[in-house]
FIKOLZA-1660 file (N, C-alpha, C; in steps of 0.1 Angstrom, whole numbers, plus 5000, padded with zeros to 4 digits):
% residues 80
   i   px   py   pz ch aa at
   1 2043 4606 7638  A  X  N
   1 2033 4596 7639  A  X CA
   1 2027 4594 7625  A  X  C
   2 2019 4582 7620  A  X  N
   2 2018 4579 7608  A  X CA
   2 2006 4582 7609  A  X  C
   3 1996 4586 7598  A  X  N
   3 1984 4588 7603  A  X CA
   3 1979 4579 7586  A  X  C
   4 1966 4574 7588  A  X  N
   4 1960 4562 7576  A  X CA
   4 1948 4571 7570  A  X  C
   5 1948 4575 7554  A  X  N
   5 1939 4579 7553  A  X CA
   5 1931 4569 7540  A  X  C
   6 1927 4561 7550  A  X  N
   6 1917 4550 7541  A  X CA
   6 1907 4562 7545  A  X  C
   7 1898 4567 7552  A  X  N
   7 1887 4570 7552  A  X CA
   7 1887 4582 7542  A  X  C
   8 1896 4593 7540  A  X  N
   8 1897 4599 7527  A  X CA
   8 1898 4590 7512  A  X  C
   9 1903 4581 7513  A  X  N
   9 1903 4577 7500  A  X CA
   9 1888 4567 7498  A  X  C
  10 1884 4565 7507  A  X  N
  10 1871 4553 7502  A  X CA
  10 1857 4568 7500  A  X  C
  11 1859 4579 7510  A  X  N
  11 1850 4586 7506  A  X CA
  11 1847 4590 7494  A  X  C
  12 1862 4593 7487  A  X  N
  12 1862 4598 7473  A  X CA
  12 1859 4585 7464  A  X  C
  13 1864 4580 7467  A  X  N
  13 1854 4566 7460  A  X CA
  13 1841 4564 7462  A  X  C
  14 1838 4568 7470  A  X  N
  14 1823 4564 7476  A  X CA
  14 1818 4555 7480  A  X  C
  15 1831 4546 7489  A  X  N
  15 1831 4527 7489  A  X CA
  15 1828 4530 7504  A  X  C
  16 1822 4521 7508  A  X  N
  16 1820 4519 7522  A  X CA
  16 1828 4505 7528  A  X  C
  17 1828 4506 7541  A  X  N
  17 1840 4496 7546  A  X CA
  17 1831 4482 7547  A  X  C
  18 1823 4480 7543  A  X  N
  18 1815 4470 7543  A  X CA
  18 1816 4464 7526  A  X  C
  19 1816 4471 7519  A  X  N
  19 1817 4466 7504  A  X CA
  19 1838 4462 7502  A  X  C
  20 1843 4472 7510  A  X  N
  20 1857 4466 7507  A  X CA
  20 1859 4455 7517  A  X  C
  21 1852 4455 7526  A  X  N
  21 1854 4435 7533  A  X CA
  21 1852 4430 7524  A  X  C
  22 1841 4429 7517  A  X  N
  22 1834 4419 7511  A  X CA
  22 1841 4415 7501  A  X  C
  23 1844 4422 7494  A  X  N
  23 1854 4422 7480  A  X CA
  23 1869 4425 7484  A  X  C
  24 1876 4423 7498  A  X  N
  24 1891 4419 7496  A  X CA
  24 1888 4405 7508  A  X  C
  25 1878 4405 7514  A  X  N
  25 1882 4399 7528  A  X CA
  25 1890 4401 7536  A  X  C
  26 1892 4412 7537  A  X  N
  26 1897 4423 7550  A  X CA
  26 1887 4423 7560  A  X  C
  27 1890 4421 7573  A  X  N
  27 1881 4423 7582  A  X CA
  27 1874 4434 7582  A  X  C
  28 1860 4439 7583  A  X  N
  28 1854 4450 7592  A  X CA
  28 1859 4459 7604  A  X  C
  29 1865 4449 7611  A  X  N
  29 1870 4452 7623  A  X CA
  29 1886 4460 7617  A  X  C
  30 1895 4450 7608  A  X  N
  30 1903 4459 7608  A  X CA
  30 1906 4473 7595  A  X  C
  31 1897 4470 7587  A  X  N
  31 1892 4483 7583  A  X CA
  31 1891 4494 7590  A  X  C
  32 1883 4488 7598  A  X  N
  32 1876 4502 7608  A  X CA
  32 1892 4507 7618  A  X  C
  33 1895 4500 7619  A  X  N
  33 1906 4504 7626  A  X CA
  33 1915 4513 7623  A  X  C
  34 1915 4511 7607  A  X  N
  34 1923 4520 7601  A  X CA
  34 1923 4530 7596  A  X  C
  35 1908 4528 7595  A  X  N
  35 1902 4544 7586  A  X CA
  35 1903 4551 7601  A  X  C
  36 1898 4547 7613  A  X  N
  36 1899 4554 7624  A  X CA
  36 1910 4559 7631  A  X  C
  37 1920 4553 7623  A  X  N
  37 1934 4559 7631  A  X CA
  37 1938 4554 7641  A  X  C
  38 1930 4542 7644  A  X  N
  38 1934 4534 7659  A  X CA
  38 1944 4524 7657  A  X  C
  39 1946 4516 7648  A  X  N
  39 1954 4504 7645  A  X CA
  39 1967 4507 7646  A  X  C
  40 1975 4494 7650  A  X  N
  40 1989 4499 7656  A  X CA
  40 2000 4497 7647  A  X  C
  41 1993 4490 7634  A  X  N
  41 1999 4483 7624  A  X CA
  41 1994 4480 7615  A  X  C
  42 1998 4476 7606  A  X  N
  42 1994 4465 7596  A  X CA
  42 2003 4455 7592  A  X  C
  43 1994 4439 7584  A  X  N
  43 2003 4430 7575  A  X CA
  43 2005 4432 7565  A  X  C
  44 2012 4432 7558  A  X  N
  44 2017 4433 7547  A  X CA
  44 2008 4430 7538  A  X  C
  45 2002 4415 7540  A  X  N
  45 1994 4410 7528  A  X CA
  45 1981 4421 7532  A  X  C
  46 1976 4424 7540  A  X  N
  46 1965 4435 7542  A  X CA
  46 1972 4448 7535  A  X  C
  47 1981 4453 7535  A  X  N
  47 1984 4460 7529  A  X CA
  47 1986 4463 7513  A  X  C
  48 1990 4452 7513  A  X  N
  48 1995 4449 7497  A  X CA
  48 1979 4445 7488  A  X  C
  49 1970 4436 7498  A  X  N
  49 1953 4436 7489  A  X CA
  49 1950 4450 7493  A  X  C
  50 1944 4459 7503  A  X  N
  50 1941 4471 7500  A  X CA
  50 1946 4481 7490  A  X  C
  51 1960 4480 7491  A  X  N
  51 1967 4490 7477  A  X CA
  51 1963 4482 7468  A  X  C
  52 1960 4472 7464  A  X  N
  52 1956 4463 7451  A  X CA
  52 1944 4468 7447  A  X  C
  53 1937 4465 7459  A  X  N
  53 1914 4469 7456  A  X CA
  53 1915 4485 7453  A  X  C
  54 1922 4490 7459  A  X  N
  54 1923 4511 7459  A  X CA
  54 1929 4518 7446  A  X  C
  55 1939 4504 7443  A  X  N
  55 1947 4512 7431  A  X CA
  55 1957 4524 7434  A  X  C
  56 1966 4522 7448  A  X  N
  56 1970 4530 7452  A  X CA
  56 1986 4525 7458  A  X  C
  57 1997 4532 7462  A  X  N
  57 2006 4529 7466  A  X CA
  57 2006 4527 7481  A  X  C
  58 2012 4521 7489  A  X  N
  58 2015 4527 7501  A  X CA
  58 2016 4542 7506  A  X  C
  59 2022 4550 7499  A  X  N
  59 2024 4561 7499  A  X CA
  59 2013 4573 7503  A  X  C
  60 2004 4568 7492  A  X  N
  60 1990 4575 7491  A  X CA
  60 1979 4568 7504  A  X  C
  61 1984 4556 7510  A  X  N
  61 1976 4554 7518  A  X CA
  61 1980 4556 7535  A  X  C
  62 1995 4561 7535  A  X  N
  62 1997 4564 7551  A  X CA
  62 2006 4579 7548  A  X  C
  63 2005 4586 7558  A  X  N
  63 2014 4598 7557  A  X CA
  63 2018 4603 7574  A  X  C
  64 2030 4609 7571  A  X  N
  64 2031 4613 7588  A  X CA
  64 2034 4630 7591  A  X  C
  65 2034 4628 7601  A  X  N
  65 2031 4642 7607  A  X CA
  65 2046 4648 7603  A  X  C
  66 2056 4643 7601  A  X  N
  66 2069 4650 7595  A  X CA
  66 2068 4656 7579  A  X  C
  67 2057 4651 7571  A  X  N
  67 2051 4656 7555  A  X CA
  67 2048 4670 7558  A  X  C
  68 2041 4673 7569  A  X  N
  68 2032 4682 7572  A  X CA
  68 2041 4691 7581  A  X  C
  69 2047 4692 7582  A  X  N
  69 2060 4700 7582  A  X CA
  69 2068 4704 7577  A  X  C
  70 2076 4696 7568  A  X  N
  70 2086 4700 7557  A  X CA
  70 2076 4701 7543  A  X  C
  71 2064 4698 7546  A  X  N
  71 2056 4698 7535  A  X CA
  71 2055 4688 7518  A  X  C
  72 2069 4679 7523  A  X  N
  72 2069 4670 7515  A  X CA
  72 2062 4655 7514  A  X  C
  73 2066 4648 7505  A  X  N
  73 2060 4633 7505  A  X CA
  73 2068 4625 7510  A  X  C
  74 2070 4616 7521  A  X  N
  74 2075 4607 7527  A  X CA
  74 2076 4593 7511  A  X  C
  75 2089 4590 7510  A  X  N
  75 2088 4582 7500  A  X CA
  75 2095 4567 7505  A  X  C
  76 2084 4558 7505  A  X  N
  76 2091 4543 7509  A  X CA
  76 2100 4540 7493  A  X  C
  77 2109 4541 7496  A  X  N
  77 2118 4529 7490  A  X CA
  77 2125 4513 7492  A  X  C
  78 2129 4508 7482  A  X  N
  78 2133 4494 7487  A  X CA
  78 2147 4496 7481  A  X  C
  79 2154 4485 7490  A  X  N
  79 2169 4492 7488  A  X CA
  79 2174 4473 7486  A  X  C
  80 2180 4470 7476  A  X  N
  80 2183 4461 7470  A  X CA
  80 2198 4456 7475  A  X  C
% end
């Protein structure tokens, strides 16, 4: 299972999900969704502006329970 750690990374920022609506226009609602681990997905373009506002890859923003086992980094590639 993939687990979303927006709520780790905005802590260490110290951003609240109310200042990253405002400044990506990302919903509240689906913010919250994600820091909470409830969302069943995401769009792309929500993904691609939050990795933009965070400064972060996909990578650094979902991980799954198979890292945490073999202890490695799950690495998205794109295959051409």
């Amino acid at each position: 299972m993939m687990k979303c750690n927006l709520k780790i990374l905005l802590a260490k920022r110290n951003l609240k999900i109310t200042k990253v609506s405002n400044d990506t226009g990302i919903s509240r609602t689906t913010l919250t969704s994600l820091a909470s681990n409830y969302a069943k997905g995401i769009q792309f373009d929500t993904l691609e502006n939050l990795c933009n506002y965070l400064k972060i890859s996909p990578n650094d923003l979902f991980t799954t329970d198979m890292e945490k086992r073999e202890g490695g980094t799950m690495e998205i590639t794109k295959k051409l």
